[in-house]
C-alpha positions as CSV (number, residue, x, y, z in Angstrom):
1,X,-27.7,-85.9,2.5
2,X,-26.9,-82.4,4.3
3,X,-25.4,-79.8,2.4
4,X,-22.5,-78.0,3.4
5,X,-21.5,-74.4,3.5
6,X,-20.5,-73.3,0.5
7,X,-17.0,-71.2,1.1
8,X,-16.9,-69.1,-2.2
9,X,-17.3,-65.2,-2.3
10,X,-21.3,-65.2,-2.1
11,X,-21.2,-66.5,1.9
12,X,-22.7,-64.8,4.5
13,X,-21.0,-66.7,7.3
14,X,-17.2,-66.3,7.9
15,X,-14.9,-68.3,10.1
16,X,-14.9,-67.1,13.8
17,X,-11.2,-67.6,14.7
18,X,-10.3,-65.2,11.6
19,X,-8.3,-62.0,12.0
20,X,-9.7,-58.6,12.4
21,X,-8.9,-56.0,8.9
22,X,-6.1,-53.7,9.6
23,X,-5.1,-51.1,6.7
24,X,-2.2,-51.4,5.3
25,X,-0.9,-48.1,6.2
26,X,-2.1,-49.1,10.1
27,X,-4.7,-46.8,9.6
28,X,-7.4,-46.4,12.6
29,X,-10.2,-44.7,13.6
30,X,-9.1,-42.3,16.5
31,X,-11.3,-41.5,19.7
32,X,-13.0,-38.4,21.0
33,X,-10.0,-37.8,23.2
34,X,-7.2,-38.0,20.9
35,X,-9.0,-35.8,18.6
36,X,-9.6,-32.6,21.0
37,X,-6.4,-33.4,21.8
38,X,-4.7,-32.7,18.2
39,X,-7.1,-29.5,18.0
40,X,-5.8,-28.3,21.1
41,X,-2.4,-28.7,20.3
42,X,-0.4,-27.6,17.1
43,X,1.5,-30.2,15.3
44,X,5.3,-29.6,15.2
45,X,6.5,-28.7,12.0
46,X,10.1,-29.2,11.2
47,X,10.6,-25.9,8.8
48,X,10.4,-24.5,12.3
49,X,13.9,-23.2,13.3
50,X,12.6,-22.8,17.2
51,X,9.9,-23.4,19.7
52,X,7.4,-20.9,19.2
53,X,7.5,-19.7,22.9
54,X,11.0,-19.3,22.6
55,X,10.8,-17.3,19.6
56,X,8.8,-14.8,21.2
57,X,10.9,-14.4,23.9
58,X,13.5,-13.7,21.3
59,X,11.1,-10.8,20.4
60,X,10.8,-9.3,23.3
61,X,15.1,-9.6,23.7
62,X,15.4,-7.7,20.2
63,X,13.2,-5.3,21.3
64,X,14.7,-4.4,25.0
65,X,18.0,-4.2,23.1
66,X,16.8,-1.7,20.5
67,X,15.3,0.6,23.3
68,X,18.5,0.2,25.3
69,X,20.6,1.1,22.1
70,X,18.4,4.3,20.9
71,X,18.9,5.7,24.9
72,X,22.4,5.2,24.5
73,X,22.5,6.9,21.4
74,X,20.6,10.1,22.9
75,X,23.0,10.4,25.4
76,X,25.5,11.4,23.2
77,X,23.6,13.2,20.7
78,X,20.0,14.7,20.7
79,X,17.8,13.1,17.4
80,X,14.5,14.4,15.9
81,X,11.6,12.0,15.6
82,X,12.7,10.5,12.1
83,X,16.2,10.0,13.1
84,X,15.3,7.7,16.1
85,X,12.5,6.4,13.7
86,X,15.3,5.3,11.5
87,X,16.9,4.1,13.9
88,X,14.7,1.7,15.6
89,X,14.4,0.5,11.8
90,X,17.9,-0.7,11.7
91,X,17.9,-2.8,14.7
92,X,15.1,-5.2,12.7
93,X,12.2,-5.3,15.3
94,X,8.5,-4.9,14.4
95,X,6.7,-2.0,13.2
96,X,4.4,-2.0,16.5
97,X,7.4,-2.2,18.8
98,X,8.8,0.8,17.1
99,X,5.9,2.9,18.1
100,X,5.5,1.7,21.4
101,X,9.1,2.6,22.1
102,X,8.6,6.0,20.1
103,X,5.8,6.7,22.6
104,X,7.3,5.8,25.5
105,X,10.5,8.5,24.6
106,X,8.1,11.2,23.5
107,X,6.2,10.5,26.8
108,X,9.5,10.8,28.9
109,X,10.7,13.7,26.6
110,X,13.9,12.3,25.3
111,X,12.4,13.1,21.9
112,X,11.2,16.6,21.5
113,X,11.5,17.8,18.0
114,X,10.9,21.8,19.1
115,X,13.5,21.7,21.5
116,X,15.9,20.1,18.6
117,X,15.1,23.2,16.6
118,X,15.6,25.5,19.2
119,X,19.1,24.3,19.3
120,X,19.6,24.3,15.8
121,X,18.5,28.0,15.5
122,X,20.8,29.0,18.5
123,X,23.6,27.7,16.8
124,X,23.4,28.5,13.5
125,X,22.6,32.3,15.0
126,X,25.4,32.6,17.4
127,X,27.5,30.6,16.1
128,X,27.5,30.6,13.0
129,X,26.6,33.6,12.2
130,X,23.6,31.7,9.7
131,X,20.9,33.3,8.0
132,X,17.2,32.3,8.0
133,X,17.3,29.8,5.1
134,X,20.6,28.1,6.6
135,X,19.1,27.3,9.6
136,X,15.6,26.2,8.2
137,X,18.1,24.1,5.7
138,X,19.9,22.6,8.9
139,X,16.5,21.7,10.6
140,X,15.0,20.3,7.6
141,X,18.3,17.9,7.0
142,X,17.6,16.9,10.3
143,X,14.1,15.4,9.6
144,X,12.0,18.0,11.4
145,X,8.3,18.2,10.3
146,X,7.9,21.3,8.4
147,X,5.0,22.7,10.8
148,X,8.1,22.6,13.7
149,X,10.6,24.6,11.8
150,X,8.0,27.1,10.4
151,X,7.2,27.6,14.3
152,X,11.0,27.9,15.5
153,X,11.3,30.5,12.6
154,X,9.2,32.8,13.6
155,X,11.7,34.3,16.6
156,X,14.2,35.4,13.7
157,X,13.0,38.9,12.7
158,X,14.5,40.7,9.5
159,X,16.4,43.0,12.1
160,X,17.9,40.5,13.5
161,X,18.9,39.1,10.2
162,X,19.9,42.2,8.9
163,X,22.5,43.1,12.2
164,X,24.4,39.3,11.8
165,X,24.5,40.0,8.4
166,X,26.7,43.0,8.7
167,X,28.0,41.6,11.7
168,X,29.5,38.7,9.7
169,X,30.3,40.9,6.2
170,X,32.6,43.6,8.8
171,X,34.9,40.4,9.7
172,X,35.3,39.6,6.4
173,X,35.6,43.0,4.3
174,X,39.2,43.3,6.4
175,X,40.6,40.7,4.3
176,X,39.3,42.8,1.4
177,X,40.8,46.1,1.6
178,X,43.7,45.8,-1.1
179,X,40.6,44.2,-3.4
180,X,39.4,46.3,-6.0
181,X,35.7,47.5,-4.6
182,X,33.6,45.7,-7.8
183,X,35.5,42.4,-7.1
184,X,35.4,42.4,-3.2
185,X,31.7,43.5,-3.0
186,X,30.9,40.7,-5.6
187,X,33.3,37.7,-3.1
188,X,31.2,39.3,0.3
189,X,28.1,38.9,-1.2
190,X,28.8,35.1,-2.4
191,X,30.1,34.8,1.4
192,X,27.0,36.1,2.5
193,X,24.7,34.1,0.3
194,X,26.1,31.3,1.5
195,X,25.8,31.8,4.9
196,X,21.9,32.0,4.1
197,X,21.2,35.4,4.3
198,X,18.4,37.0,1.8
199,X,19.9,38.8,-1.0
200,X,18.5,42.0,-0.2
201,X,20.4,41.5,3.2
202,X,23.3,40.5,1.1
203,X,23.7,43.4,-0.9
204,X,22.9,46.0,2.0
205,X,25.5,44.1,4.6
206,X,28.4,44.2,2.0
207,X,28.1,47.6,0.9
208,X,27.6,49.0,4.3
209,X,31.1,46.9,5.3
210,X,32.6,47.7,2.4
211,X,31.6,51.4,2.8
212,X,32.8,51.5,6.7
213,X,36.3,49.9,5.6
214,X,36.4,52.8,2.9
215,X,35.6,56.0,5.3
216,X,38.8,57.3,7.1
217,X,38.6,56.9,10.9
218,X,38.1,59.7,12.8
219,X,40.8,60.6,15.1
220,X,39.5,62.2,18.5
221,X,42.2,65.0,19.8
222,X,42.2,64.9,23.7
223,X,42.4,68.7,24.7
224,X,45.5,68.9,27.3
């Protein structure tokens, strides 16, 4: 008698006609191809807000519309270095792109911090009637390096100082003149000081205008 297959775990023979193993999750074994394939290409993730190329296009927008907005900015009013730092800081662009548009500016000399200080001294000297420390305050409060105002400075002589000192105390010792001498040489100085003169220019300038509002004029008799 012949016996027959036996159909229990142990056999090594299986039906033909039965169905190929698929994981339950569909899982399959991918080829060469779709592999380079996913290594070439990054999967889409959906925490992304936009394409990747499109967000560096959006880059390159913010920063043309920071440039444009800092020239606009100096054509109204000139800024030092850090000011148009600061700036650029606001509009929310990279630190890089910040530099390359600070170079470019500097390059084309829309920035110039010496010329700024020039300005600043001119004003403060012929205008305002400043002394040294006001207008090194002024350029300071205007972000200029401390090398750049220390430069700038060094056209202001103590002459110089001295003459828009008295300059400045003769214009206002007129107001002074029914002022007892003690009280109106105490008000010129503190209008001196804070016009940033020295206080041994102070106290020279408002005696010497105090003293000239004093003296009696001298009257010049025309011989007919």
């Amino acid at each position: 008698m012949t016996e027959q297959p036996h159909s229990g775990a142990g056999s090594a023979a299986e039906p033909a006609d039965l169905a190929p193993v698929i994981s339950l999750f569909g899982h399959r074994e991918r080829t060469a191809d779709e592999v380079a394939s996913a290594q070439e290409t990054p999967s889409w993730h959906p925490a992304w807000v936009a394409d990747p190329l499109e967000r560096v296009e959006d880059d390159d927008e913010a920063v043309e519309a920071a440039e444009r907005a800092l020239i606009k900015r100096l054509r109204t009013r000139q800024l030092s270095c850090r000011e148009a730092r600061g700036f650029l800081s606001e509009q929310e662009i990279a630190d890089d792109a910040i530099d390359r548009i600070m170079d470019v500016c500097v390059a084309r000399g829309y920035l110039d911090d010496m010329r700024l200080a020039e300005q600043i001294m001119h004003v403060g000297v012929d205008r305002k009637k400043q002394g040294r420390r006001a207008i090194s305050q002024a350029m300071s409060a205007r972000g200029l390096p401390r090398e750049v105002v220390d430069e700038a400075m060094t056209v202001l002589d103590e002459d110089d100082e001295l003459e828009r000192a008295q300059e400045f105390a003769r214009t206002k010792a007129r107001s002074l003149q029914n002022v007892e001498r003690d009280a109106a040489l105490r008000r010129l100085m503190g209008q001196l000081a804070r016009r940033g003169f020295s206080g041994a220019v102070v106290g020279t300038a408002a005696r010497a205008a105090l003293d000239e509002l004093a003296s009696p004029r001298k009257v010049r008799f025309l011989e007919s």
